[in-house]
DRENDO-1510 file (C-alpha; in Angstrom, 1 decimal, always signed):
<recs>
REC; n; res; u; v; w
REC; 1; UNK; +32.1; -14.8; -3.5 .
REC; 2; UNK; +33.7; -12.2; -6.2 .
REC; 3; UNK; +30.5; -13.3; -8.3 .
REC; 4; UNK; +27.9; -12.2; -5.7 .
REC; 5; UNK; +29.8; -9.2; -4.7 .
REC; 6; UNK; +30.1; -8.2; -8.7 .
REC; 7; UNK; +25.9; -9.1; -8.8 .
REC; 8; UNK; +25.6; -6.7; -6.3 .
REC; 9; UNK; +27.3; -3.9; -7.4 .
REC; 10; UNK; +25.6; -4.2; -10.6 .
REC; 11; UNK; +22.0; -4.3; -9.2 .
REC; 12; UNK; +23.2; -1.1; -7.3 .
REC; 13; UNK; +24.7; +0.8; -10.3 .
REC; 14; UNK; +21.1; -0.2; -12.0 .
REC; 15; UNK; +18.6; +1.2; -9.2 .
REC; 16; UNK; +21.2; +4.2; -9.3 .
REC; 17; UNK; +20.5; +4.6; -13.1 .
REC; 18; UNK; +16.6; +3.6; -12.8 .
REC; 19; UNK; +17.1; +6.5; -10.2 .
REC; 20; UNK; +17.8; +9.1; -12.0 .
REC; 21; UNK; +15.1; +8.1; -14.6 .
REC; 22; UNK; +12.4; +8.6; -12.0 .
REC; 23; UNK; +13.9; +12.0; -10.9 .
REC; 24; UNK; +14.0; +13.1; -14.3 .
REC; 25; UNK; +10.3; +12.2; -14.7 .
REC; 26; UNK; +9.5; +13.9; -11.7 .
REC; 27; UNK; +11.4; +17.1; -12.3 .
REC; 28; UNK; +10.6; +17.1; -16.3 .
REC; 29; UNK; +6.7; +16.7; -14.6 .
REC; 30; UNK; +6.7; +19.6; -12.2 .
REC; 31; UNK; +8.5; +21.8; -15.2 .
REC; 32; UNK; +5.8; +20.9; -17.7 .
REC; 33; UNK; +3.0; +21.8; -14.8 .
REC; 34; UNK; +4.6; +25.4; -14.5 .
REC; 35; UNK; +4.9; +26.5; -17.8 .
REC; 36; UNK; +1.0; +25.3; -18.3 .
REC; 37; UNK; +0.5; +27.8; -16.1 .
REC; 38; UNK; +3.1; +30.2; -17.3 .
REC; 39; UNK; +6.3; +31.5; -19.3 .
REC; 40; UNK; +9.0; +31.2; -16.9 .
REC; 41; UNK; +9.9; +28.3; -15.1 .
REC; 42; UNK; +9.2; +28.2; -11.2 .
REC; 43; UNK; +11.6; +30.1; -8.6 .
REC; 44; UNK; +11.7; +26.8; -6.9 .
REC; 45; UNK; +13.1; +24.7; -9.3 .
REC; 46; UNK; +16.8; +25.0; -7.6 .
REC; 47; UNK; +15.7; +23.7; -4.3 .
REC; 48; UNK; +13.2; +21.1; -5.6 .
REC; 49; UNK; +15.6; +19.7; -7.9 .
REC; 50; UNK; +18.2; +19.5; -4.7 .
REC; 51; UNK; +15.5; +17.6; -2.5 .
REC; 52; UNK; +14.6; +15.3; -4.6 .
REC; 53; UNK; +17.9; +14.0; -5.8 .
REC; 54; UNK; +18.8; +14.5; -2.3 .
REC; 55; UNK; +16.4; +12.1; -0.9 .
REC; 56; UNK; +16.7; +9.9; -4.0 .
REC; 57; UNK; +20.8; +9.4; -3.4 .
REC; 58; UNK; +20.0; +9.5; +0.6 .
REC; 59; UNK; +18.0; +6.0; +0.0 .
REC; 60; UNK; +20.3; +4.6; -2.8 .
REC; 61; UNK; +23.2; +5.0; -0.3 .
REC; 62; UNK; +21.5; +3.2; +2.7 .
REC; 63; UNK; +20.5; +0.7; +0.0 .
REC; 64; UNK; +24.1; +0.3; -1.2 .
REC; 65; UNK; +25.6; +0.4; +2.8 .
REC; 66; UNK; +23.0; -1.7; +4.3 .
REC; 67; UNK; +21.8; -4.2; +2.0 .
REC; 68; UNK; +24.3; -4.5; -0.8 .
REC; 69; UNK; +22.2; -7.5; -2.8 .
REC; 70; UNK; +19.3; -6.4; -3.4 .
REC; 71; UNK; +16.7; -5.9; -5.6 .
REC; 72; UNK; +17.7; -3.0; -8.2 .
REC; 73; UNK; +14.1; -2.2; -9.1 .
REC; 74; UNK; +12.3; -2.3; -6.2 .
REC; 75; UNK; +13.2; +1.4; -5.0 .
REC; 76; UNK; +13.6; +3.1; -8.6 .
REC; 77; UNK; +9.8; +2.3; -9.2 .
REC; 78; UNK; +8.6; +3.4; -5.5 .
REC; 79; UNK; +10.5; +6.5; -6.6 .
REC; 80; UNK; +8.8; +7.5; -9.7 .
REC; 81; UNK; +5.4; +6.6; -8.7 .
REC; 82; UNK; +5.8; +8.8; -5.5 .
REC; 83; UNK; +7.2; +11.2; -8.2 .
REC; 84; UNK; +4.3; +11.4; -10.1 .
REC; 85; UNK; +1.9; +11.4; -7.1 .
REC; 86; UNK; +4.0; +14.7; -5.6 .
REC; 87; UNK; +3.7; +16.5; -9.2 .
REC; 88; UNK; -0.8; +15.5; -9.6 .
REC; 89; UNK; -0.9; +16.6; -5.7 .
REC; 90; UNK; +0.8; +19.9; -6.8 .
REC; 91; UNK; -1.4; +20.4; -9.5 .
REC; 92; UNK; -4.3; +20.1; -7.5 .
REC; 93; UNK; -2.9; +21.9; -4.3 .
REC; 94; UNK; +0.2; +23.5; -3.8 .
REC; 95; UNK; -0.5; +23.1; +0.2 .
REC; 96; UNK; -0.7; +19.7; +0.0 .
REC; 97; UNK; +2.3; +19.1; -2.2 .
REC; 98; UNK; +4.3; +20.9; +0.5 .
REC; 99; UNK; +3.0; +19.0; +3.0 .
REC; 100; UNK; +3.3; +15.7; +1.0 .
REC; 101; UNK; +7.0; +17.1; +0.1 .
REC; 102; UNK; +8.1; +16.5; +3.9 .
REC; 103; UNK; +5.8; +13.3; +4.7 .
REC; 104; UNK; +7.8; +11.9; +1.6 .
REC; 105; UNK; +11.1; +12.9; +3.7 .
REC; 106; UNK; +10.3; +11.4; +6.8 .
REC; 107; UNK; +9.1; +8.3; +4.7 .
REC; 108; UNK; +12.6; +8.2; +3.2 .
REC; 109; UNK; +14.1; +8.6; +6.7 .
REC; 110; UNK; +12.0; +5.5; +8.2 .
REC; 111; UNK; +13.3; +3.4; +4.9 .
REC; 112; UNK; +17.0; +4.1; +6.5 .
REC; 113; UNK; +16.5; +3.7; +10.2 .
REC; 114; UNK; +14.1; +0.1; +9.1 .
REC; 115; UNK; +17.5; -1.2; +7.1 .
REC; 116; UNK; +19.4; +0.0; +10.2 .
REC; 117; UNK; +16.8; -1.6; +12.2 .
REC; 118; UNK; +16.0; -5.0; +11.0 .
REC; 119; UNK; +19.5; -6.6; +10.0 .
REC; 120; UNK; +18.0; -9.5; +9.7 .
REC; 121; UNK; +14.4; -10.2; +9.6 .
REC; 122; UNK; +14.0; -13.7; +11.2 .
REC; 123; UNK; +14.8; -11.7; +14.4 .
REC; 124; UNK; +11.3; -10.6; +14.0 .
REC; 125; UNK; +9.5; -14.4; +14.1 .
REC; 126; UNK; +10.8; -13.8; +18.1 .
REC; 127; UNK; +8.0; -11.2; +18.6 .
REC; 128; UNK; +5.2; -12.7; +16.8 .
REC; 129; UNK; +3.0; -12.0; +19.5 .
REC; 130; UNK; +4.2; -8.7; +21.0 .
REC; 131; UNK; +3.4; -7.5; +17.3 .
REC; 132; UNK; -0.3; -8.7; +17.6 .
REC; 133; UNK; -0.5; -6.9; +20.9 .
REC; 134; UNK; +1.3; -3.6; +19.1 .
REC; 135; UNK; -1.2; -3.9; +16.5 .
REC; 136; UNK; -4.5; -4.0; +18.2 .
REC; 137; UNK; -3.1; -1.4; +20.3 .
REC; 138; UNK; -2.7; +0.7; +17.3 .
REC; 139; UNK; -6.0; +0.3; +15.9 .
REC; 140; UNK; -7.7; +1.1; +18.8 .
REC; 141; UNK; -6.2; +4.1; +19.5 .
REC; 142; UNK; -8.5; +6.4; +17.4 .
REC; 143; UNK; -11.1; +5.3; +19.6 .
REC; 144; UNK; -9.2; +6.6; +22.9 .
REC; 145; UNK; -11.8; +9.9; +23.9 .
REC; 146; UNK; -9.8; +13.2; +22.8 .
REC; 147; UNK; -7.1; +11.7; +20.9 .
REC; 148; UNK; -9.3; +9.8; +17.8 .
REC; 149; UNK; -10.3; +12.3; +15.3 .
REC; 150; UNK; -14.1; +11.6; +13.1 .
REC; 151; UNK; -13.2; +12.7; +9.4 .
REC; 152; UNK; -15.9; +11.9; +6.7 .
REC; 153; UNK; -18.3; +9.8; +8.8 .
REC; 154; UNK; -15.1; +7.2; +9.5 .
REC; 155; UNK; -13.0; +7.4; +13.1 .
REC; 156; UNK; -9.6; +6.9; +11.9 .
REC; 157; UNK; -7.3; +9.4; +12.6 .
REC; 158; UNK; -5.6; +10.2; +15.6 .
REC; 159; UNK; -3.7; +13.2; +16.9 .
REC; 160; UNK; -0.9; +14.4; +19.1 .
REC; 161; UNK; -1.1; +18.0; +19.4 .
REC; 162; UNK; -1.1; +19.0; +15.4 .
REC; 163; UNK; +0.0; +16.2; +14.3 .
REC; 164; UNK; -2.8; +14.1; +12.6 .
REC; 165; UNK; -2.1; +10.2; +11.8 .
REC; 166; UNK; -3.4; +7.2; +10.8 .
REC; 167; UNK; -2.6; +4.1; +13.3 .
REC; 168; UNK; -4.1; +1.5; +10.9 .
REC; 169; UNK; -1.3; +2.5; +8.2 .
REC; 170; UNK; +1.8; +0.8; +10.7 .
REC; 171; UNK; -0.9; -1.6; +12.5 .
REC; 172; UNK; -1.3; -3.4; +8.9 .
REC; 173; UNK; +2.8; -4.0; +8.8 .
REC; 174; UNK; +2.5; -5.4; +12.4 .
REC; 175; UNK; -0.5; -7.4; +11.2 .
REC; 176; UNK; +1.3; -9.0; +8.6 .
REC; 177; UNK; +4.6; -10.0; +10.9 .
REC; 178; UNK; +2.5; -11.3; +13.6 .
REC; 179; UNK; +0.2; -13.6; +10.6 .
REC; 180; UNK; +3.8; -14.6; +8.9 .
REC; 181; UNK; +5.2; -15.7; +12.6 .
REC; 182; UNK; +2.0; -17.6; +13.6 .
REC; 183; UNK; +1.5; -19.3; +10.2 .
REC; 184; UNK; +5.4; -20.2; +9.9 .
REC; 185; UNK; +5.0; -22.5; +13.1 .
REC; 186; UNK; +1.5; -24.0; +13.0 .
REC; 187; UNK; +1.4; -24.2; +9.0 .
REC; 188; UNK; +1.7; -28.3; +8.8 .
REC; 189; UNK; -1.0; -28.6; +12.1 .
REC; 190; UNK; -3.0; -26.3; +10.1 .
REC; 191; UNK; -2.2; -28.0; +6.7 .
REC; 192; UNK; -2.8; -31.3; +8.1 .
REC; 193; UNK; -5.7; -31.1; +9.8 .
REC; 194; UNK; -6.7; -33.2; +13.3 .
REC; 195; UNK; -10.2; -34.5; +12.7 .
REC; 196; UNK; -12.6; -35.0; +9.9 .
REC; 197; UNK; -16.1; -33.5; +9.1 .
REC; 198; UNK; -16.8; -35.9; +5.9 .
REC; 199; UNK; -13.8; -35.4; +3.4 .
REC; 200; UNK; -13.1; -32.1; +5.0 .
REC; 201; UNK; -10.2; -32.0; +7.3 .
REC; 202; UNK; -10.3; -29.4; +10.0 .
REC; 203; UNK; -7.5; -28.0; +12.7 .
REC; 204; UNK; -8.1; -28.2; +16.3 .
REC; 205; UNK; -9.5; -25.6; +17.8 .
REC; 206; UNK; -6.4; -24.6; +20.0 .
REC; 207; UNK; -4.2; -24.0; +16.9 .
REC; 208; UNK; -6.5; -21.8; +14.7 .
REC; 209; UNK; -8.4; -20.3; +17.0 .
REC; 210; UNK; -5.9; -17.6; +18.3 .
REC; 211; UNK; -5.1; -16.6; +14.5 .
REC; 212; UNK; -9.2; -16.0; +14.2 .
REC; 213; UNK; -9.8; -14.0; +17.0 .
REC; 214; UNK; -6.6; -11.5; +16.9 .
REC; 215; UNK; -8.2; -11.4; +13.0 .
REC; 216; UNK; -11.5; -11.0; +14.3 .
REC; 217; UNK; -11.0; -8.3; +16.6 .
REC; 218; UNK; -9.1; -6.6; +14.5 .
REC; 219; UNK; -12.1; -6.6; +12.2 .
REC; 220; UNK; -14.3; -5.5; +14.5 .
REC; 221; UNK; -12.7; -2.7; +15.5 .
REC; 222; UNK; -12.4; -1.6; +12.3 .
REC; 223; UNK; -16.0; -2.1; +11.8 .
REC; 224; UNK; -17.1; -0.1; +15.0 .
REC; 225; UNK; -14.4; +2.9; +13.5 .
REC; 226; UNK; -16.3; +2.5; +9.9 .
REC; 227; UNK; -13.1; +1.9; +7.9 .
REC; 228; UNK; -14.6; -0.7; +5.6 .
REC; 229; UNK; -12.0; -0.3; +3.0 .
REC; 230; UNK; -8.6; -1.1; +5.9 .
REC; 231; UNK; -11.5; -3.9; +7.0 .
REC; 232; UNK; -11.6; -5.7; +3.2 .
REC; 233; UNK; -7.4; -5.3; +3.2 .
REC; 234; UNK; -7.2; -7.1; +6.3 .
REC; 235; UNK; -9.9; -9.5; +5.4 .
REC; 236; UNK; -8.3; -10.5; +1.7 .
REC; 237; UNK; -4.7; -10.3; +3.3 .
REC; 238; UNK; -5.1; -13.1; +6.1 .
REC; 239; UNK; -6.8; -15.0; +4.0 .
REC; 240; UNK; -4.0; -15.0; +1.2 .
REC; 241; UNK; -1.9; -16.1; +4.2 .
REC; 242; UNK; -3.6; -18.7; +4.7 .
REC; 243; UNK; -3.5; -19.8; +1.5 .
REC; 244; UNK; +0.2; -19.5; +0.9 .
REC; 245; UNK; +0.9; -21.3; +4.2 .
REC; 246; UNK; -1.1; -24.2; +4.2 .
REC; 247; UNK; -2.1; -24.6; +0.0 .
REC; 248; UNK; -5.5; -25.6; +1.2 .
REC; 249; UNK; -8.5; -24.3; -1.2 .
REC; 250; UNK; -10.7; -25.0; +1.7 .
REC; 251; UNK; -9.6; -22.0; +3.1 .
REC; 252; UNK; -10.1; -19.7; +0.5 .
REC; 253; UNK; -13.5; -21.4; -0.2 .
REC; 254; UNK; -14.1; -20.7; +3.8 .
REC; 255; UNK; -13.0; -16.8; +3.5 .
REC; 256; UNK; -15.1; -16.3; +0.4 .
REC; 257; UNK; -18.4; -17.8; +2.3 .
REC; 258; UNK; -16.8; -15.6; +5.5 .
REC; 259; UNK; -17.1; -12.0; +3.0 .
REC; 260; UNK; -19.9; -13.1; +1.6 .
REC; 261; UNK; -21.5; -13.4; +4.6 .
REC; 262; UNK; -20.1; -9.9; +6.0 .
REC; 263; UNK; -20.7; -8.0; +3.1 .
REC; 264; UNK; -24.1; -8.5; +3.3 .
REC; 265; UNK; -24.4; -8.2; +6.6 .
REC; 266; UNK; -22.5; -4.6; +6.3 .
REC; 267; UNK; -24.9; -3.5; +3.4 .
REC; 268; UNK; -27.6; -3.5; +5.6 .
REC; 269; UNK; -25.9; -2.3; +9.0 .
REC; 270; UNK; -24.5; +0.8; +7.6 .
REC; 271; UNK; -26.0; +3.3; +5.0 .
REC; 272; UNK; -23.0; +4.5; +3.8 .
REC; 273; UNK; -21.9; +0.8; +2.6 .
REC; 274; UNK; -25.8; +0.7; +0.6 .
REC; 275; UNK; -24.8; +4.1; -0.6 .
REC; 276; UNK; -21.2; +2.4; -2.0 .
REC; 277; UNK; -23.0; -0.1; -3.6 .
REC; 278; UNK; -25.9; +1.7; -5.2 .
REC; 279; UNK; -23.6; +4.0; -6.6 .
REC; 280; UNK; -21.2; +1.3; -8.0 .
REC; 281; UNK; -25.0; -0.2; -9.3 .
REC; 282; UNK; -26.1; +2.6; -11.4 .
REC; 283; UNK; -24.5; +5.9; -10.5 .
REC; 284; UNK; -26.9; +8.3; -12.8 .
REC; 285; UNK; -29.6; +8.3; -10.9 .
REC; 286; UNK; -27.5; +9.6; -7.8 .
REC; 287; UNK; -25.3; +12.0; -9.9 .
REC; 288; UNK; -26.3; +15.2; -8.1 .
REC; 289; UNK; -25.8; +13.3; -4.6 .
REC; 290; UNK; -22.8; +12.0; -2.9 .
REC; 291; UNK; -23.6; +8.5; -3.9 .
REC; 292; UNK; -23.2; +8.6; -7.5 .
REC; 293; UNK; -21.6; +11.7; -7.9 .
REC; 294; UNK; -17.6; +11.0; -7.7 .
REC; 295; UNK; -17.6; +8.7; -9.6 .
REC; 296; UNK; -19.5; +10.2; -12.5 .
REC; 297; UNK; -16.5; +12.9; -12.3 .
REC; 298; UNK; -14.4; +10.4; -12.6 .
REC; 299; UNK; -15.8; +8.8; -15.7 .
REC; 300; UNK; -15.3; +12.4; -17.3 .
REC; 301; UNK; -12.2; +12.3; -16.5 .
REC; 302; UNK; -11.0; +9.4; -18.1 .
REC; 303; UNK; -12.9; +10.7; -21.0 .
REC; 304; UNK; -11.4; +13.9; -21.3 .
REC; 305; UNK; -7.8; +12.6; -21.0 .
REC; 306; UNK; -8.8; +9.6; -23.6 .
REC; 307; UNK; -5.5; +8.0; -24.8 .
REC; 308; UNK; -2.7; +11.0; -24.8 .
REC; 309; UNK; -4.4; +13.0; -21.9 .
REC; 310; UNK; -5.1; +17.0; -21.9 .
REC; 311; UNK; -1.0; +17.2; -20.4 .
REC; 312; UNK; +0.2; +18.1; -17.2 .
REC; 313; UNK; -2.0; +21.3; -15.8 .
REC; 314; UNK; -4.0; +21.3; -18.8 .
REC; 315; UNK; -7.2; +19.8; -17.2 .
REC; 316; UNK; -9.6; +20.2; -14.6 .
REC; 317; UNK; -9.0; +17.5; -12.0 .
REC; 318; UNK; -9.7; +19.4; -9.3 .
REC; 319; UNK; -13.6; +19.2; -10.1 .
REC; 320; UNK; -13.1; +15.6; -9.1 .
REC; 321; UNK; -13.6; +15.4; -4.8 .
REC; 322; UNK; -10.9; +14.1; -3.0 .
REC; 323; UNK; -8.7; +14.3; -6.0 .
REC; 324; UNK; -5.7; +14.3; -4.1 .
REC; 325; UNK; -6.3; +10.9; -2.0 .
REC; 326; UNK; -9.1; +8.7; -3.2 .
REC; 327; UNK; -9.5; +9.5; -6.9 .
REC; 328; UNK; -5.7; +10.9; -7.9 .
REC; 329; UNK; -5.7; +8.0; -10.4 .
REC; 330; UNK; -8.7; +9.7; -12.4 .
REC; 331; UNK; -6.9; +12.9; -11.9 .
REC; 332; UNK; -3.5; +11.3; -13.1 .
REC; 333; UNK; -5.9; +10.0; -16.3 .
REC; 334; UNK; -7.0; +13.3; -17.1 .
REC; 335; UNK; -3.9; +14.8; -18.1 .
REC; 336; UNK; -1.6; +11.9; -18.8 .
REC; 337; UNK; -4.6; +9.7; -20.4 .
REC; 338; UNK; -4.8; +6.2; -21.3 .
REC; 339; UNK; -1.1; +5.8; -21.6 .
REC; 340; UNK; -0.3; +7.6; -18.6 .
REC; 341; UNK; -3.1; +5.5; -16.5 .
REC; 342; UNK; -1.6; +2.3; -18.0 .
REC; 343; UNK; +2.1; +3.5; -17.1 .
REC; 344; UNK; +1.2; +3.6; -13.2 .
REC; 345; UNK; -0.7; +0.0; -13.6 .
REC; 346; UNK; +2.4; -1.2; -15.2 .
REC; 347; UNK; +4.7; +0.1; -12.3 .
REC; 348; UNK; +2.8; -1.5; -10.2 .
REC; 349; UNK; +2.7; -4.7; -11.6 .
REC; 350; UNK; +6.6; -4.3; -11.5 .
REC; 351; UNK; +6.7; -3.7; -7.9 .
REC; 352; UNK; +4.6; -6.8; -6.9 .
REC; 353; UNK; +5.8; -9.0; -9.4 .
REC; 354; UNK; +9.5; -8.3; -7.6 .
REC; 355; UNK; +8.1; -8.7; -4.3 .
REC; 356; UNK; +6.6; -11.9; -5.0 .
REC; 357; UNK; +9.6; -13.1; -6.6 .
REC; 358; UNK; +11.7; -12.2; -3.4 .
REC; 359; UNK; +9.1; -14.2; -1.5 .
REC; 360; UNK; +9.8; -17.8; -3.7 .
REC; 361; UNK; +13.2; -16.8; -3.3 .
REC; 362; UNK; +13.8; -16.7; +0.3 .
REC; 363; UNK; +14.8; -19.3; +1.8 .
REC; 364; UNK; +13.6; -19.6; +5.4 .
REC; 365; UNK; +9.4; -19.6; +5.8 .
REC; 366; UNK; +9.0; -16.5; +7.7 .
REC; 367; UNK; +10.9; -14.3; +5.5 .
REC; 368; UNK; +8.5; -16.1; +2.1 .
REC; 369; UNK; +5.3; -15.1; +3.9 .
REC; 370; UNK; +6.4; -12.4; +5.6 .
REC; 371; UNK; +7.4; -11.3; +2.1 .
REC; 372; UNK; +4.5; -12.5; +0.3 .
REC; 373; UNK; +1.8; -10.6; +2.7 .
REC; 374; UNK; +3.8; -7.0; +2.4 .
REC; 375; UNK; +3.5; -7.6; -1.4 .
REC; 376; UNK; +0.3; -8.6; -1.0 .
REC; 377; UNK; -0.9; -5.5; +1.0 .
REC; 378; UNK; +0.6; -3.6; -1.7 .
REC; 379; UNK; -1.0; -5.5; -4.7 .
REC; 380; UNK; -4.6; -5.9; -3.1 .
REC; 381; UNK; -4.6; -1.8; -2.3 .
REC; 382; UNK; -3.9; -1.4; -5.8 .
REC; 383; UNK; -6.4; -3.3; -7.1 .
REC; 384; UNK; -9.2; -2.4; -4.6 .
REC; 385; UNK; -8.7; +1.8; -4.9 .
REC; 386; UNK; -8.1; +1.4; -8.6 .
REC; 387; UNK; -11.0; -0.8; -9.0 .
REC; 388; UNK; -13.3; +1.7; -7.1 .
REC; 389; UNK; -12.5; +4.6; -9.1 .
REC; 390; UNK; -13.2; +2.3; -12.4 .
REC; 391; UNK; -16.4; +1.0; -11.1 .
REC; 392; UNK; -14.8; -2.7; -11.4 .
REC; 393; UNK; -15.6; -2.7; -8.0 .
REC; 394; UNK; -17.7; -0.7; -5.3 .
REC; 395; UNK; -15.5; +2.0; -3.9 .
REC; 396; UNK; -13.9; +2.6; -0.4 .
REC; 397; UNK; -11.8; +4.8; +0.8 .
REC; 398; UNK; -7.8; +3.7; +0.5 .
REC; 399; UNK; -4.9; +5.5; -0.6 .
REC; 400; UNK; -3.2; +4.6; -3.9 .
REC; 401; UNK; +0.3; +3.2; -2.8 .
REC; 402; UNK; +3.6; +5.8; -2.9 .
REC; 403; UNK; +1.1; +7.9; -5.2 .
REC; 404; UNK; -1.9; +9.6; -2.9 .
REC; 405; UNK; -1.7; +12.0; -0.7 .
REC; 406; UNK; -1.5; +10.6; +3.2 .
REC; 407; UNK; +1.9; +10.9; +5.1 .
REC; 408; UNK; +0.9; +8.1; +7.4 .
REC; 409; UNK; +0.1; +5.5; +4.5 .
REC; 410; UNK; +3.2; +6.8; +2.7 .
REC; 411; UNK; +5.6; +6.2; +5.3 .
REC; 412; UNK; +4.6; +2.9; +5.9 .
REC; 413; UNK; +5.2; +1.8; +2.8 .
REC; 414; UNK; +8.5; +3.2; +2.7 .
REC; 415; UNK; +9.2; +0.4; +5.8 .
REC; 416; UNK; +7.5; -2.2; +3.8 .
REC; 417; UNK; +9.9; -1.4; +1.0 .
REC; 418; UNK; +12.7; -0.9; +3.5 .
REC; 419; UNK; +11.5; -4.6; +4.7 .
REC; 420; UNK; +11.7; -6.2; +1.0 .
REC; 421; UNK; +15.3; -5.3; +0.0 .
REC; 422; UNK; +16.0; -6.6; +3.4 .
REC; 423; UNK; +14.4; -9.4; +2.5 .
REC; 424; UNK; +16.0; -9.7; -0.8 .
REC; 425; UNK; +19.3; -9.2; +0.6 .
REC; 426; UNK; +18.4; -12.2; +2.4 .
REC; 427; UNK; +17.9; -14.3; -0.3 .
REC; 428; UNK; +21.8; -13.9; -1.8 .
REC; 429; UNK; +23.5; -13.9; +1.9 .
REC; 430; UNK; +21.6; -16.4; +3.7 .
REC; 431; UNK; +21.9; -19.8; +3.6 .
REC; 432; UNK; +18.8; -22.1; +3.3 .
REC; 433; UNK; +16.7; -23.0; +6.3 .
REC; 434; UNK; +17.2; -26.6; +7.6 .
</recs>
């Protein structure tokens, strides 16, 4: 017991250290961004400086109360890439970092209230369904007349008087518990199988059935509000599920036939998907037009930064639309270049790499896949926003985790961090599953 008590107190003295690392980069960032644009340092440094190592120590000390064994990494790297995120959003718009500056406080205060929450997250396999129910209801409320909100051709905001939100951002948490609870009990009747089509193996009906049409509703009305890019997330998230759960390739061979079958049927549904995928084809010929012409901007941008980047307020990212949301990775390459770019991959791979390792540590099934899908959600973004501004892939419209600007995707993944180092708490203080 003195052994995991000592283990814990050292993975808390090391997120505190890793901590202050990531406010130093932060702080050291905005500094740098002032004096490119002047000889004095900025009249808010006092009360910047305050807030961020206010809501830094805020989370370290719910951390340290509330789940005394967890990971030590897991909330130093959320912390700096948010840091660097709040100081590229402030270089492109000062009105936007304020705004960002108080999303990024509530985000900090759902972290606490989800550790305060969830003291133990096997309590949640009791309301597998109930979060199925929450998260359809979620997703369709931008459809609700006068409440759902059309912004660039896609309907999925909502609003309550002035505040504007995105439902889809908590619905994919919701989405994830109710797949983790579903999977947990009818993994080995999915695994197994119940009757035979030749050498394939196939459930019954009654047991994979309601997992496809909560999915399939879900992706529909994603489809009918035009968010492609939460539609692929879903899509490549319950099918990793799937996976994970029952270790059957025959499900992943299945979801692969399943895209391929709905990306083409989207490419010639909706013009804006053609004009995704003609751009991502050859972007030149469209470079005056909105097909071809953000990512052109983007490819300059990588350019100009090359390896050291331009520094911090020293480019012009702001020629780059939606800098600030969908391309603030080609804005970060800019000024911090190649290394900089290379940096936020690296943090990233950190971040998953830890959540996956929480997930083969836990030891009860819900909390592994429960674990695995929040990682994956977090991984899979990543790759899929990152990918579109590179032209590895054809682009769609996602926020860069912890980093963009978007208070509604920001504070759900504070809860899905919250939900990790609940998680990996777990995996020191709970016994195994019998």
């Amino acid at each position: 017991m003195i052994s995991v008590v000592t283990a814990g107190r050292k993975r808390r003295n090391t997120e505190l250290g890793l901590g202050f690392l990531a406010v130093v980069v932060t702080i050291g960032g905005y500094i740098l961004l002032a004096l490119a644009n002047g000889p004095t340092l900025p009249p808010d440094l006092g009360a910047l400086l305050a807030g961020i190592v206010g809501l830094y120590v805020i989370a370290h000390l719910a951390v340290r109360r509330l789940a005394p064994h967890a990971d030590g990494t897991l909330l130093p790297l959320a912390a700096v890439l948010n840091g660097i995120g709040f100081v590229t959003i402030t270089r492109l718009d000062r009105n936007l970092a304020r705004i960002q500056s108080i999303w990024s406080a509530v985000g900090v205060a759902a972290f606490v209230l989800t550790l305060l929450a969830v003291r133990r997250v096997r309590t949640l396999e009791r309301y597998t369904y109930t979060f199925a129910l929450a998260a359809l209801g979620l997703l369709l409320v931008p459809l609700v007349p006068h409440l759902g909100l059309t912004v660039n051709g896609a309907r999925i905001w909502a609003h309550l008087g002035p505040l504007h939100f995105q439902p889809g951002e908590p619905a994919k948490v919701l989405w994830v518990a109710f797949f983790a609870g579903y999977l947990t009990q009818k993994r080995e009747l999915l695994s197994a199988g119940s009757r035979s089509i030749g050498r394939l193996r196939l459930p019954a009906a009654r047991h994979l059935g309601p997992l496809l049409v909560t999915w399939g509703v879900s992706i529909l009305v994603l489809v009918f509000e035009r968010d492609l890019g939460s539609s692929l997330l879903f899509f490549a998230v319950f099918a990793s599920m799937l996976y994970m759960a029952t270790e059957r390739s025959a499900y992943l061979l299945g979801s692969l036939a399943l895209f391929s079958a709905g990306a083409v049927t989207a490419y010639h549904l909706f013009g804006h998907v053609r004009d995704r995928v003609q751009g991502w084809l050859n972007p030149w010929p469209y470079r005056t037009g909105p097909k071809g012409y953000q990512i052109i901007q983007s490819w300059y941008a990588f350019a100009a930064g090359g390896v050291y980047g331009k520094g911090i307020g020293l480019g012009i990212p702001d020629r780059i639309p939606y800098a600030s949301t969908d391309f603030i990775f080609a804005a970060i390459g800019e000024e911090l270049g190649l290394i900089g770019t290379l940096a936020i991959v690296a943090c990233f791979l950190l971040l998953v790499g830890s959540g996956y390792r929480i997930a083969v540590e836990s030891p009860r099934p819900f909390s592994k896949l429960f674990a695995a899908g929040l990682t994956t959600i977090l991984g899979l973004q990543t790759f899929i926003i990152i990918g579109g501004v590179t032209r590895m892939i054809p682009l769609t419209g996602i926020t860069l985790p912890f980093v963009s600007y978007g208070g509604s995707s920001l504070v759900a993944n504070f809860v899905i961090l919250a939900l990790l180092l609940r998680m990996s708490d777990e995996c020191v203080t709970d016994e195994p599953a019998r």
